[in-house]
N, C-alpha and C positions, 0 to 999 in steps of 0.2 A: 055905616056904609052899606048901601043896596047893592047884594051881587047883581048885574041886570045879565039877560040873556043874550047870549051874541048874534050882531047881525046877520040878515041873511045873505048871501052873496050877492054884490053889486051885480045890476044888470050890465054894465058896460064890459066887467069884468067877466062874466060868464059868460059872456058874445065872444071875446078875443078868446079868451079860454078853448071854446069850441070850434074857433076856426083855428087856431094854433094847434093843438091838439083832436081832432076829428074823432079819433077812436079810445082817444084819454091815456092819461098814465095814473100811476100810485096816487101822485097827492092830488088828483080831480077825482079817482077812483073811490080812495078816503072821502071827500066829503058827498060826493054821491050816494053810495054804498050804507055809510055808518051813520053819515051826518056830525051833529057837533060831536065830536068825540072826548073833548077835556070841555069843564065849564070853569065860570070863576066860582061861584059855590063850591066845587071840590077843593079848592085853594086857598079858601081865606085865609088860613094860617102863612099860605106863600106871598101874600102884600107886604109891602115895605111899610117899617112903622113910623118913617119919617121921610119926609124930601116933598117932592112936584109928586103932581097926580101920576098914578101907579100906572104904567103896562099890566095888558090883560094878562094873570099870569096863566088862564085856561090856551090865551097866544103862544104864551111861551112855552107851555107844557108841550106842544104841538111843534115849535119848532126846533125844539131840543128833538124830538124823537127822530123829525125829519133830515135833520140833522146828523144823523146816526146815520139811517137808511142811505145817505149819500156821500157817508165818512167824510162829512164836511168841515173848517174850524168854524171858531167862532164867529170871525170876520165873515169868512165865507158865507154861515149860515144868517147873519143881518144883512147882506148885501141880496142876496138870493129871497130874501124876504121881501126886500126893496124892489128886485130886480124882474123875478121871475113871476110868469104870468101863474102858473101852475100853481106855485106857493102862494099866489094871493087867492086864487080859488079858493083854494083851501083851506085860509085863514081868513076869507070873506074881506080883504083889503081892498080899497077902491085903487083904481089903476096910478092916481094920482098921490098914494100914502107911499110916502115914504122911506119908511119902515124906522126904527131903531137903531140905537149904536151898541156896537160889541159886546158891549160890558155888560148891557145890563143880562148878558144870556151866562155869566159867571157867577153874576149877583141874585139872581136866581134858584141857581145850584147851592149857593148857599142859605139862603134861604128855606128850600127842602131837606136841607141836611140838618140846620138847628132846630127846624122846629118835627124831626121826624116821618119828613114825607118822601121818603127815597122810592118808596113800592109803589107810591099811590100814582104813577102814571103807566105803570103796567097792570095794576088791579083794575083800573077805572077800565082800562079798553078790554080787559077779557071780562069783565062785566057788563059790558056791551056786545061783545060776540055772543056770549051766553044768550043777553036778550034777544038775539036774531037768528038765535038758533047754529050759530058756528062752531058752539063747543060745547064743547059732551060732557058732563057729570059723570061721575059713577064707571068713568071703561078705563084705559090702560093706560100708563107713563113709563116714562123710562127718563132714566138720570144718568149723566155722565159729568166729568169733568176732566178739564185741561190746565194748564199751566198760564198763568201769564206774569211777565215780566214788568217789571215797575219802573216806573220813565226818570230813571238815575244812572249813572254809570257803575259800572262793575268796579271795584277797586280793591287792592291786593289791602294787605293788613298796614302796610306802611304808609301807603295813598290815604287809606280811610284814617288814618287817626291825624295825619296831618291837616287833611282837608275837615275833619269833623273841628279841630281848633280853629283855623280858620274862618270857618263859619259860624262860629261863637266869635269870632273876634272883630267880625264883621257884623254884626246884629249889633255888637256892642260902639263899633264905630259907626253905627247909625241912630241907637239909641243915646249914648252915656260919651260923647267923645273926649269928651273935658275929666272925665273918670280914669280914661283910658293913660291919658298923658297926667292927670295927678299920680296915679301908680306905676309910672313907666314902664310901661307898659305895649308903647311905641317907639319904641328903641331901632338902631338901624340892622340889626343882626335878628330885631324877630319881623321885621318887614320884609327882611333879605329872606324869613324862613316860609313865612306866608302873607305877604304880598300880593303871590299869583296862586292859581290854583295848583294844587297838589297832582304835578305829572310822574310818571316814573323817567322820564328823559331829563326832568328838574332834580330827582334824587342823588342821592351819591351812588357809587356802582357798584363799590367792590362791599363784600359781606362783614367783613368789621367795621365799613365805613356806614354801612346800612342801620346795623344792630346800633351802632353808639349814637346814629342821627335816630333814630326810633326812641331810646331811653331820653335826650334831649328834648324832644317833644313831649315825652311823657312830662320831664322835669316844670315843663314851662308851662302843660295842661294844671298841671299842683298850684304851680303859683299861680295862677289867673283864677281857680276855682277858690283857693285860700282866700285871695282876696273879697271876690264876692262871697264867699260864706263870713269872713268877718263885718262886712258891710248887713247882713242880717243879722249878725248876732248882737251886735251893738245899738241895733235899731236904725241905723243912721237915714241920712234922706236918700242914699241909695240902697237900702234893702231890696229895692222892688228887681234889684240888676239877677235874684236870683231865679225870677221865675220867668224871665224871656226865654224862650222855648229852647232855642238853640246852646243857652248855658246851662242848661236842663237835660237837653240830651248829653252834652259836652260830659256833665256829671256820668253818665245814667254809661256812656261809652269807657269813661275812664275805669267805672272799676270794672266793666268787661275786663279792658285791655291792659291792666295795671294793675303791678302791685307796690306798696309803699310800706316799709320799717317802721318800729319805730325810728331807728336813725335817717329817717327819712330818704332813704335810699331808692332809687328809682328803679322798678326792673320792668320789663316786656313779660305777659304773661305766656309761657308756654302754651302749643295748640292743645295738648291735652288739658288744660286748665281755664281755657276757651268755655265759656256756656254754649249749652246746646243751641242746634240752627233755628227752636222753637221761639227762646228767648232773646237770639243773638244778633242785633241790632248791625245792620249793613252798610249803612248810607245815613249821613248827617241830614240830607232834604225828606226822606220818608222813613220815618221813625216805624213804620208800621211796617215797613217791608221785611221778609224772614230767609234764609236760604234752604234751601231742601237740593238734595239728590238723591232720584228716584230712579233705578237703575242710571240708563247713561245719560240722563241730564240731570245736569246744574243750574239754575236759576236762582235770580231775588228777587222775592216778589210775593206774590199770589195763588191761589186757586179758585177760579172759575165753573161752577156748578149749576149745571143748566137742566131744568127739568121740562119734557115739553109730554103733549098727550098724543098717540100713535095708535087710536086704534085702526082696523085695518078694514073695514066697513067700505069707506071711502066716502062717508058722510059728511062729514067736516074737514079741516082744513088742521093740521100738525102744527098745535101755536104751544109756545114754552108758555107755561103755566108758572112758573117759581123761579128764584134765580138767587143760589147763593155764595157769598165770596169769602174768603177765608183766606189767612196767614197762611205762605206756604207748606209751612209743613202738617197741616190740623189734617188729620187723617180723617179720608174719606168715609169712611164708618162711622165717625162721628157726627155726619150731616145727616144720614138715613132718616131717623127719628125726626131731626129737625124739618126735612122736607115734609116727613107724610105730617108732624102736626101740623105746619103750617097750611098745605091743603085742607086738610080737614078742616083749621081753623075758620078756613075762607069758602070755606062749602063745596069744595073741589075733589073733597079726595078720590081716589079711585079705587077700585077694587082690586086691580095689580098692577102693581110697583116693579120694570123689569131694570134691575143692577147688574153692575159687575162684580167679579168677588172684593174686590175693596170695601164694598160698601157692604159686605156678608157680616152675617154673626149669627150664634143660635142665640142669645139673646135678643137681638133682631128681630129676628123672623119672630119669636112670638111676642114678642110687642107689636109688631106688626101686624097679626093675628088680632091682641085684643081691641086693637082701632079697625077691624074689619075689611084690612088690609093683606092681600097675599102677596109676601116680597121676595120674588123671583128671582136668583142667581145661583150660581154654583158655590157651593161650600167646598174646602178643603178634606181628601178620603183622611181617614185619622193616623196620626200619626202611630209611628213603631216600626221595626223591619218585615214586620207579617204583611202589613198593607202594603209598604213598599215592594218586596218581591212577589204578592200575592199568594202569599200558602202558607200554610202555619197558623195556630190562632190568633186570630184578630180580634178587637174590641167587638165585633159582631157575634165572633161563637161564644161568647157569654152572657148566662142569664142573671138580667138583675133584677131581685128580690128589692123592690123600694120600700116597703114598708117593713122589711125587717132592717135594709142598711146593709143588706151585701151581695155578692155574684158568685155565681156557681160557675165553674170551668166545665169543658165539656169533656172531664174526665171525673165529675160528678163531686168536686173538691168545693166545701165552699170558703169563703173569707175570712180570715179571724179579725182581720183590723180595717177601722173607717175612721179617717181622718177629716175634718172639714176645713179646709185653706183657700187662699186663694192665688187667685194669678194675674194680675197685672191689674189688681183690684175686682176683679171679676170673684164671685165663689165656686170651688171647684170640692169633688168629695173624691178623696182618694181613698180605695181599699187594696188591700195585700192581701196575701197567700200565705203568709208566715206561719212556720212552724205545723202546717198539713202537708209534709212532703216530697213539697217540688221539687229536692234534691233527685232524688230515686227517683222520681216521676218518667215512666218508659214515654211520654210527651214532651217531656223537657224542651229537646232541641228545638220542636215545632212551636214552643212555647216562648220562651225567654233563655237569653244566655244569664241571665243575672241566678241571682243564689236563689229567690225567690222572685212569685209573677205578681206585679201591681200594678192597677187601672187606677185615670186619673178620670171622673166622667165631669161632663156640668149638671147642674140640678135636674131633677128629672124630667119639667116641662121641654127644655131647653137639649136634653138628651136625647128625647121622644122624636123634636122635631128634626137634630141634626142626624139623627140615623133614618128618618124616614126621608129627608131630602138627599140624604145620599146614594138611597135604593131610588129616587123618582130621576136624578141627574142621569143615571146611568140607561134609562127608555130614551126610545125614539121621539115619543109623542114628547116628551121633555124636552128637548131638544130641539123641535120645531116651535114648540109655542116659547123658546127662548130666543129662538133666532131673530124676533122682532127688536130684539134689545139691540142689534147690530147699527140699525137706522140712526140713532144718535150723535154715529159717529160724521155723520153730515152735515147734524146742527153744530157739530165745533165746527166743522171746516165752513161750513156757512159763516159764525161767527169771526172768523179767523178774516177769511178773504173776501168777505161781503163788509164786514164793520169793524177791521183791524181788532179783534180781539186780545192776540196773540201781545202786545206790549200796554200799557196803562196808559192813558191822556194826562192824569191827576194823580197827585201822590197825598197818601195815607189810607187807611183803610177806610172812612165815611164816602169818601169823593169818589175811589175804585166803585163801591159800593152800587152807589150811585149810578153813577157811568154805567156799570155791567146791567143795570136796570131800563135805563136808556136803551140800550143797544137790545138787551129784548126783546123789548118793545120796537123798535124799529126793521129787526127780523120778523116779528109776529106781522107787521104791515106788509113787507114784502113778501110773505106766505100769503097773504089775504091777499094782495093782489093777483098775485099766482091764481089763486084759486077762483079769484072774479073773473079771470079770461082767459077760465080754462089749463094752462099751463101744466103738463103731468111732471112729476116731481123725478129728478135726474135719476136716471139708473147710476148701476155701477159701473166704474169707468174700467173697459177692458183695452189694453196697451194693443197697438197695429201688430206687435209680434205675435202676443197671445193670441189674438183672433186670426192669424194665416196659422196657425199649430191647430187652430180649431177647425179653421177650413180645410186644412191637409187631411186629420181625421176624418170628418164626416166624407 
């Protein structure tokens, strides 16, 4: 198969185009401006390996983004491809084409997702702004993230294990139904029990009527999973009932939720015996969603991570360069790394990286350092009560000797003991004061209330850098050239109230994935159009009250 290149825009088509449109919008602006922006060479891997001849998938790549940009569905965005004159500009369609049915803009998405092309419709267009000079190598980024919610219902501990059988019992009465009624298995009291979906206005009410319907369910999750485990043990011609997804997770929720005797006894596990929100599975429809609470919100769901470039020149245009998604709870400091190699990877990296303390660490910063990266945020003053009230010695009034392995007090004491440990797998070097003193010590109080004084430091690159970023946080000039990291918080609320960010389209984490890559991309085009017609970028919004307190002032 010949990828061929795609046509040029009909002339009938760019007549109406022109008089519908006189001064253009985003998608006449797009093929104006950029031109073809996805090809079918960048997609072979996204053709269908079998059926009728393929849709352009460089088509589809383009209307999935546009798609975004107009928080459209799927229907919408095939009808609007049919319909609208704008969209056919810019997909070069003659006034009389059609367009496509729905589905194939799902079939699609999966298609990018098996064969690993989730990024490649946000790489391919900032590699075209690159080539026209829109984006800048080598100047500044800033990362943030936000929270997003996974498009399932929230459901208490009794809802979810009801509703997770359920839906094993239902996969299975669409796969195996003749299995279902040889192990009776459709009985009229487990119809009576799930039936309907699992509401709390279907539960029982009162709290021993609650617990003993919870252990019942557990009872009846045993026997439906027995069952299918004995059908692969035996080999039979139903083995295969064990690895339909939903009896899979069925498995994977019960021993969350359950524990079993040997007397085979049934109990509900206590919350404290609950697995953490990292591993602890929410929803029977999206297996990949996690819960976290992060001061006062609660969510299940995701994290959203959005990198864009900001320097302040006014040369180019503020387009997000990276975009990554993660399990609620995966902490933020854990993606730091992952963003600058992945820039780096793609030839983008920048020279400063402006974060929040989330994404801090003094490991960090010099890994950051050896990819020739300066990763700018605030680190935390060090712990102890000296730093905390300010007075007294602090990890600063002492000198550390690294190549002997100890620190001097500034009453000229030095260490007897170096211990090498760590801390939440991290390496850390702790030394003491033992047995030089510090009883009698006329510093004492300034010192430590404990019987002797001990420093916990990190190795000494990592030392170097957190006590030098702690001296640079507390300037002016630090300060200002941090305040550009503020800006970000714009691209969430862009992403939020421009292309629904804020809740998921898709459940599991390849399709979230996905999706967040989409919507990137579909923000980076509505910046570019901003910036082809001029457009200055919002200030900050100041409230009708604020501004008469300001006017009373002046």
């Amino acid at each position: 198969m010949r990828p061929l290149p795609s046509p040029p825009v009909p002339a009938a088509t760019a007549a109406l185009a022109r008089a519908v449109f006189p001064a253009g919008c985003l998608a006449t602006r797009l093929r104006d401006e950029i031109g073809e922006v996805f090809t079918n060479a960048d997609f072979t891997d996204g053709y269908p390996h079998q059926g009728g001849p393929a849709l352009s998938p460089a088509t589809l790549a383009l209307v999935s983004v546009l798609q975004y940009a107009g928080r459209l569905t799927d229907w919408q965005a095939a009808h609007a491809a049919a319909a609208r004159i704008d969209w056919k500009y810019a997909l070069g369609f003659e006034l009389a084409d059609t367009g496509f049915d729905h589905s194939v803009l799902s079939q699609f998405r999966d298609r990018l997702i098996e064969n690993g092309l989730e990024t490649r419709v946000l790489e391919l267009l900032l590699d075209r702004c690159a080539e026209l000079g829109l984006l800048r190598v080598g100047g500044r980024v800033r990362t943030d993230a936000t929270h997003v919610v996974a498009c399932v219902r929230a459901l208490n501990r009794l809802e979810f294990v009801t509703e997770a059988l359920r839906a094993a019992l239902e996969a299975l009465a669409g796969a195996a139904p003749g299995w279902l009624a040889e192990h009776d298995l459709v009985s009229e009291a487990w119809v009576r029990r799930y039936g309907a979906r699992a509401d709390y206005w279907r539960l029982p009410k009162g709290e021993a009527e609650r617990a003993a319907f919870a252990v019942t369910v557990g009872a009846d999750g045993f026997e439906l999973l027995d069952a299918v485990a004995a059908e692969a043990e035996h080999d039979g011609v139903w083995r295969w009932l064990a690895d339909i997804p939903a009896v899979a997770l069925l498995r994977g929720v019960w021993d969350q939720q359950y524990v079993r005797d040997r007397r085979r006894t049934v109990r509900q596990r206590t919350d404290k015996e609950l697995p953490p929100g990292a591993q602890r599975i929410v929803s029977p429809y999206d297996p990949d969603a996690r819960v976290v609470i992060k001061r006062s919100t609660r969510w299940d769901g995701y994290k959203l991570h959005l990198t864009e470039g900001c320097d302040a020149d006014g040369t180019t245009p503020h387009l997000i360069t990276h975009v990554v998604t993660t399990a609620a709870p995966v902490d933020d400091a854990a993606q730091t790394l992952t963003v600058e190699h992945d820039l780096l990877a793609a030839g983008r990296a920048p020279v400063e990286h402006l974060v929040d303390a989330g994404y801090m660490g003094a490991e960090l910063i010099v890994e950051a350092a050896h990819l020739g990266i300066d990763l700018v945020g605030p680190v935390p003053i060090a712990g102890g009560r000296q730093e905390r009230e300010g007075r007294g010695y602090a990890l600063g009034n002492f000198t550390i000797d690294w190549d002997a392995h100890t620190a001097t007090c500034p009453q000229g004491k030095t260490s007897t003991r170096r211990i090498d440990t760590k801390i939440d797998g991290h390496p850390r070097i702790h030394v003491d004061f033992y047995n030089v003193g510090c009883p009698t010590c006329p510093a004492k109080p300034d010192c430590t209330s404990a019987r002797f004084r001990g420093l916990t430091l990190h190795p000494r690159e990592e030392h170097e850098a957190l006590q030098r970023r702690r001296r640079e946080q507390e300037t002016e000039p630090w300060r200002q050239r941090y305040a550009a990291r503020a800006g970000v918080e714009g691209t969430i609320a862009q992403a939020i109230q421009a292309c629904d960010a804020r809740r998921t389209r898709y459940r599991g984490l390849p399709k979230v994935t996905l999706e967040h890559v989409l919507l990137a991309t579909a923000i980076n085009l509505i910046r570019l159009d901003a910036w082809w017609t001029g457009t200055p970028l919002g200030p900050t919004r100041t409230s009708h009250y604020t501004r008469l307190e300001l006017d009373l002032a002046a």
